[in-house]
FIKOLZA-1660 file (N, C-alpha, C; in steps of 0.1 Angstrom, whole numbers, plus 5000, padded with zeros to 4 digits):
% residues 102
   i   px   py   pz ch aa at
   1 2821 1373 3487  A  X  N
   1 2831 1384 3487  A  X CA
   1 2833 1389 3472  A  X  C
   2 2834 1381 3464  A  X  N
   2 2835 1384 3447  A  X CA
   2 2823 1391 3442  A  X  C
   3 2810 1387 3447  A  X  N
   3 2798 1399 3447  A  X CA
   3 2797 1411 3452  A  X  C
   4 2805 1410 3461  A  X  N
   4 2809 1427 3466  A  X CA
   4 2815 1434 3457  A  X  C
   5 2830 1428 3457  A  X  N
   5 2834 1439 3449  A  X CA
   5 2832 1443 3435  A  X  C
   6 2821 1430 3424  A  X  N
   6 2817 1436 3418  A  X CA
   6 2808 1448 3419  A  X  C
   7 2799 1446 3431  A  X  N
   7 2792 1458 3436  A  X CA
   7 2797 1472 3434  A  X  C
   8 2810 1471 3440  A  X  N
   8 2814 1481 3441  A  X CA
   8 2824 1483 3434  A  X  C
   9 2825 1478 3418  A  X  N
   9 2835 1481 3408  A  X CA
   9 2820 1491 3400  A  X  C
  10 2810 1480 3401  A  X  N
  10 2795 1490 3395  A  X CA
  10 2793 1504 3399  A  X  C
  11 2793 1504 3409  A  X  N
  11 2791 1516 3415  A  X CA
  11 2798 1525 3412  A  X  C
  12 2810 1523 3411  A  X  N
  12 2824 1534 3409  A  X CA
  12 2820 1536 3397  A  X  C
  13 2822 1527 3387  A  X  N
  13 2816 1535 3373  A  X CA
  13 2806 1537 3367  A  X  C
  14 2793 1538 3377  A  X  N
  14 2781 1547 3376  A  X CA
  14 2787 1562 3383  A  X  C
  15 2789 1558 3393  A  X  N
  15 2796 1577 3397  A  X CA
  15 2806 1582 3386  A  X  C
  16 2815 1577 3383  A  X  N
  16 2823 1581 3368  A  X CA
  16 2814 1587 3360  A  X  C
  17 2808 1576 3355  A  X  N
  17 2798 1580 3342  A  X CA
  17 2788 1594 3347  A  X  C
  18 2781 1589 3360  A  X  N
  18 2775 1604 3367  A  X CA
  18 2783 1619 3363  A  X  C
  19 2796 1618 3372  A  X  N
  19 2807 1627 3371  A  X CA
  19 2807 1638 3359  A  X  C
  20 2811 1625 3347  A  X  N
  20 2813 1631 3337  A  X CA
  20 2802 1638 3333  A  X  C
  21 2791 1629 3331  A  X  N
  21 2787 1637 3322  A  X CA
  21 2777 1654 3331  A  X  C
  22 2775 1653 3342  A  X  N
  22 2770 1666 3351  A  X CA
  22 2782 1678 3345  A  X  C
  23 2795 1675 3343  A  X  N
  23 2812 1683 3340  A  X CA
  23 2807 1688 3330  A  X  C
  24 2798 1678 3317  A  X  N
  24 2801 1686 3301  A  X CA
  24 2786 1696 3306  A  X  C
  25 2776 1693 3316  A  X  N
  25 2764 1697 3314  A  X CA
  25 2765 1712 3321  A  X  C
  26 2778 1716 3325  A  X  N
  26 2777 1726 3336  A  X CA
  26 2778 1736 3326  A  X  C
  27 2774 1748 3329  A  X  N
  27 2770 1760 3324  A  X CA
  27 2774 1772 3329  A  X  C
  28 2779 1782 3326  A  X  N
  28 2788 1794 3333  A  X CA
  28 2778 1802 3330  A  X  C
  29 2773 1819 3336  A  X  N
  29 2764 1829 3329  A  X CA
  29 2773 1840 3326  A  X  C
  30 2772 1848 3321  A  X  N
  30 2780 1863 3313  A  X CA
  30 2766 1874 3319  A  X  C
  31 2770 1878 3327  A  X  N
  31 2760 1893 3330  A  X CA
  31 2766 1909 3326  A  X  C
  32 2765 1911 3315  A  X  N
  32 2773 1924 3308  A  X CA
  32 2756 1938 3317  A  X  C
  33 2767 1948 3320  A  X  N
  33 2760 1960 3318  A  X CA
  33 2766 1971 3314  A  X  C
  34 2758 1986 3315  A  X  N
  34 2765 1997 3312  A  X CA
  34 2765 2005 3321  A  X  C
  35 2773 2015 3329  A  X  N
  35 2772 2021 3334  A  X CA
  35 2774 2038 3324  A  X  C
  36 2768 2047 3328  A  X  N
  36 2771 2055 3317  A  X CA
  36 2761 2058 3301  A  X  C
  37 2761 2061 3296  A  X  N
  37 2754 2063 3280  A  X CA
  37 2760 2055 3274  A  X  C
  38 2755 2042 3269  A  X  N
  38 2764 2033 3259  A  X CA
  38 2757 2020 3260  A  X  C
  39 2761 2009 3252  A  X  N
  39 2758 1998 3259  A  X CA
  39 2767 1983 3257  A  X  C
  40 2766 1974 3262  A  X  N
  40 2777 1962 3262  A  X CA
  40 2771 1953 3262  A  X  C
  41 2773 1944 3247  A  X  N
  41 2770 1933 3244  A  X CA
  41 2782 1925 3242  A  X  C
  42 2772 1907 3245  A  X  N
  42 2780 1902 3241  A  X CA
  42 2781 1891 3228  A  X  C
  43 2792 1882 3225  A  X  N
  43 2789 1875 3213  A  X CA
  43 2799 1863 3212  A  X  C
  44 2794 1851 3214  A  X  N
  44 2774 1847 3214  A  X CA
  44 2771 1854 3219  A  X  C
  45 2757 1855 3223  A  X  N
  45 2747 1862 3227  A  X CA
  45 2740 1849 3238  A  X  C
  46 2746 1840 3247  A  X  N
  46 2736 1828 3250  A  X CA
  46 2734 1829 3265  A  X  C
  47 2726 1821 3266  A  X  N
  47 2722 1821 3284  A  X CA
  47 2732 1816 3289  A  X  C
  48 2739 1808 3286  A  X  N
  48 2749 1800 3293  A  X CA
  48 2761 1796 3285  A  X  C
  49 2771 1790 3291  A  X  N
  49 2783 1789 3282  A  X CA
  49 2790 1778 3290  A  X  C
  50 2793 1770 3282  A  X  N
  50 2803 1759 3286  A  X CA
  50 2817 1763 3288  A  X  C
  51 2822 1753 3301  A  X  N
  51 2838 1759 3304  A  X CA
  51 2845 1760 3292  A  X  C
  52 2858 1770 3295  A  X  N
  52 2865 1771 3284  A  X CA
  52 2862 1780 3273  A  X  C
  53 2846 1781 3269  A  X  N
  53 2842 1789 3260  A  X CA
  53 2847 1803 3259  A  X  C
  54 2851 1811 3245  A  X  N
  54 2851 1823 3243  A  X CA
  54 2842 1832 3244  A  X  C
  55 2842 1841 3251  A  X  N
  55 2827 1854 3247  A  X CA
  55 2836 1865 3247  A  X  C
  56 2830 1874 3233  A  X  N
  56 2836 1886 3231  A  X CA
  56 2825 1896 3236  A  X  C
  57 2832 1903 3244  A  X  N
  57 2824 1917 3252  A  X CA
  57 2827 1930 3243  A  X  C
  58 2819 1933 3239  A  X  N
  58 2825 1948 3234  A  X CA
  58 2811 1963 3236  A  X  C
  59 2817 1970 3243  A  X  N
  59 2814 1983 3242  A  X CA
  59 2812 1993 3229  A  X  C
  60 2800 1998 3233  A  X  N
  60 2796 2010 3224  A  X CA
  60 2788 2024 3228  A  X  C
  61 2798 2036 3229  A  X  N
  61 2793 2045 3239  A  X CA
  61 2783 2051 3231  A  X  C
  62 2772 2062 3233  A  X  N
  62 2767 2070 3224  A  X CA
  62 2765 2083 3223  A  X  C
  63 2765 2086 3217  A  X  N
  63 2772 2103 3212  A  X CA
  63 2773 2111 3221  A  X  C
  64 2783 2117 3225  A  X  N
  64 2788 2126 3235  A  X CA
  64 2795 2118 3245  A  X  C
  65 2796 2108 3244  A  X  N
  65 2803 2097 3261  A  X CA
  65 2812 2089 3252  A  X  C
  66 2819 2086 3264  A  X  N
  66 2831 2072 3258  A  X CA
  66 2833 2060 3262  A  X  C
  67 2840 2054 3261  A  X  N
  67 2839 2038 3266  A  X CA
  67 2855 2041 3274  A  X  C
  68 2856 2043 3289  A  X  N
  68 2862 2043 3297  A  X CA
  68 2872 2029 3303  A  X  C
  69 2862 2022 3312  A  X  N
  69 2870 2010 3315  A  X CA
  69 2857 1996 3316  A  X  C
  70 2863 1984 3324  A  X  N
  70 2853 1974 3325  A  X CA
  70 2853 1973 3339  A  X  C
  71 2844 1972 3349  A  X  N
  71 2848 1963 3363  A  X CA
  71 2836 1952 3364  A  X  C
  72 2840 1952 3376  A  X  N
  72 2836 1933 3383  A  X CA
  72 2844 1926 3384  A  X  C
  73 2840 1909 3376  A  X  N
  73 2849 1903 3377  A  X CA
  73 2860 1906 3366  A  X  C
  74 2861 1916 3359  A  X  N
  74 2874 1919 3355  A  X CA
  74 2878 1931 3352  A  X  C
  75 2887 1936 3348  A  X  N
  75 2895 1952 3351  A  X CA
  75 2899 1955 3335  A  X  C
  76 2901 1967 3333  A  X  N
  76 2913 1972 3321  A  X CA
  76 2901 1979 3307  A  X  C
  77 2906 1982 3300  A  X  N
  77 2899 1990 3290  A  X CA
  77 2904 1988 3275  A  X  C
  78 2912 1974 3271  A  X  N
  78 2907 1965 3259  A  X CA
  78 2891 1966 3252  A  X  C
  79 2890 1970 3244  A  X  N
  79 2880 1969 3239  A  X CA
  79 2878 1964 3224  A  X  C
  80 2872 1957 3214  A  X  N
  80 2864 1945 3226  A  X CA
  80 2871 1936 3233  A  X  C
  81 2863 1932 3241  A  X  N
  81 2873 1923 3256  A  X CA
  81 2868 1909 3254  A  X  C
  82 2879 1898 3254  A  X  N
  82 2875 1884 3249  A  X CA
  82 2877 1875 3261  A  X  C
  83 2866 1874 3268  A  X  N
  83 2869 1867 3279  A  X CA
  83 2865 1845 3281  A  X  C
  84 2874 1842 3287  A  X  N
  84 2874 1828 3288  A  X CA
  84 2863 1827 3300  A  X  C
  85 2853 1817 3299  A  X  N
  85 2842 1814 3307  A  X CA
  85 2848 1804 3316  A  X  C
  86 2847 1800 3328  A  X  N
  86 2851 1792 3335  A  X CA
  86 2852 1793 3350  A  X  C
  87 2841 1803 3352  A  X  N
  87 2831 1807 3363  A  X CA
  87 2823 1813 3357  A  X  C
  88 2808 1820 3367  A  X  N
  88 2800 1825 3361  A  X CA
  88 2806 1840 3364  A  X  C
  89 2804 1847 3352  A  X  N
  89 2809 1864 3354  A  X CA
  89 2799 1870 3356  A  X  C
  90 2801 1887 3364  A  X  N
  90 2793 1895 3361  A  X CA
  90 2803 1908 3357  A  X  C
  91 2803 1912 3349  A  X  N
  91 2815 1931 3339  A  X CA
  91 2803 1940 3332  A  X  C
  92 2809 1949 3338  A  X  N
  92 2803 1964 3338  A  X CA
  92 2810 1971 3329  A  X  C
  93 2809 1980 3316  A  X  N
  93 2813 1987 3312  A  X CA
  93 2806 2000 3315  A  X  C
  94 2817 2007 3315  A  X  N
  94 2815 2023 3324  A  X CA
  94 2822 2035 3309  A  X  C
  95 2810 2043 3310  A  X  N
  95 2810 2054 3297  A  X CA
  95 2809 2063 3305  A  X  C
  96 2816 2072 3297  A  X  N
  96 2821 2089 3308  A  X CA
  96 2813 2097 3296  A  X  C
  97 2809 2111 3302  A  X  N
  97 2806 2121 3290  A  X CA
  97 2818 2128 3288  A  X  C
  98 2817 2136 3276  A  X  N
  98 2825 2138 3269  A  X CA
  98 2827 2156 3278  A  X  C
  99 2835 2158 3282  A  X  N
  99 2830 2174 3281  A  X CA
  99 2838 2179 3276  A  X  C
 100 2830 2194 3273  A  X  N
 100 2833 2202 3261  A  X CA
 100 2849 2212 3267  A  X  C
 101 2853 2214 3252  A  X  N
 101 2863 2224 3256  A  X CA
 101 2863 2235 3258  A  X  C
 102 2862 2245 3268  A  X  N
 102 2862 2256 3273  A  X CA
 102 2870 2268 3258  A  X  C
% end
């Protein structure tokens, strides 16, 4: 009986130790685009990002267009936009042309 439950005191903290460390190894993605003339990077600049991480998104329209709003997974027209990683995102920044005054 005392063989068992050592068994299965081992086991528990191989799945613990498992747990953990898969949690630090997990990875979010950042998919920026532009809609419009302009374009949206981000910074870092990395393939992946650890929970909790900062990424700053920022817009840059070009000449004649503006930097309007963001959509996807998020909304509003902050620019640059500092977002917390803790899913994987995808945000669209949308550039309008400029038009002229009559």
């Amino acid at each position: 009986m005392k063989k068992t439950s050592h068994a299965w005191g081992w086991i528990a903290a191989c799945l613990f130790l498992f747990t953990a460390i898969n949690s630090r190894a997990t990875g979010y993605t950042l998919t920026v685009a532009a809609q419009g003339s302009g374009t949206v990077i981000r910074n870092p600049a990395n393939s992946s990002y650890p929970a909790g991480a900062t990424v700053a998104i920022t817009a840059t329209p070009d000449a004649g267009w503006y930097f309007s709003n963001w959509s996807g997974d998020t909304n509003g027209s902050v620019n640059p936009l500092n977002v917390v990683m803790n899913s994987s995102l995808n945000i669209t920044g949308t550039f309008l042309h400029i038009r002229p005054t009559p």
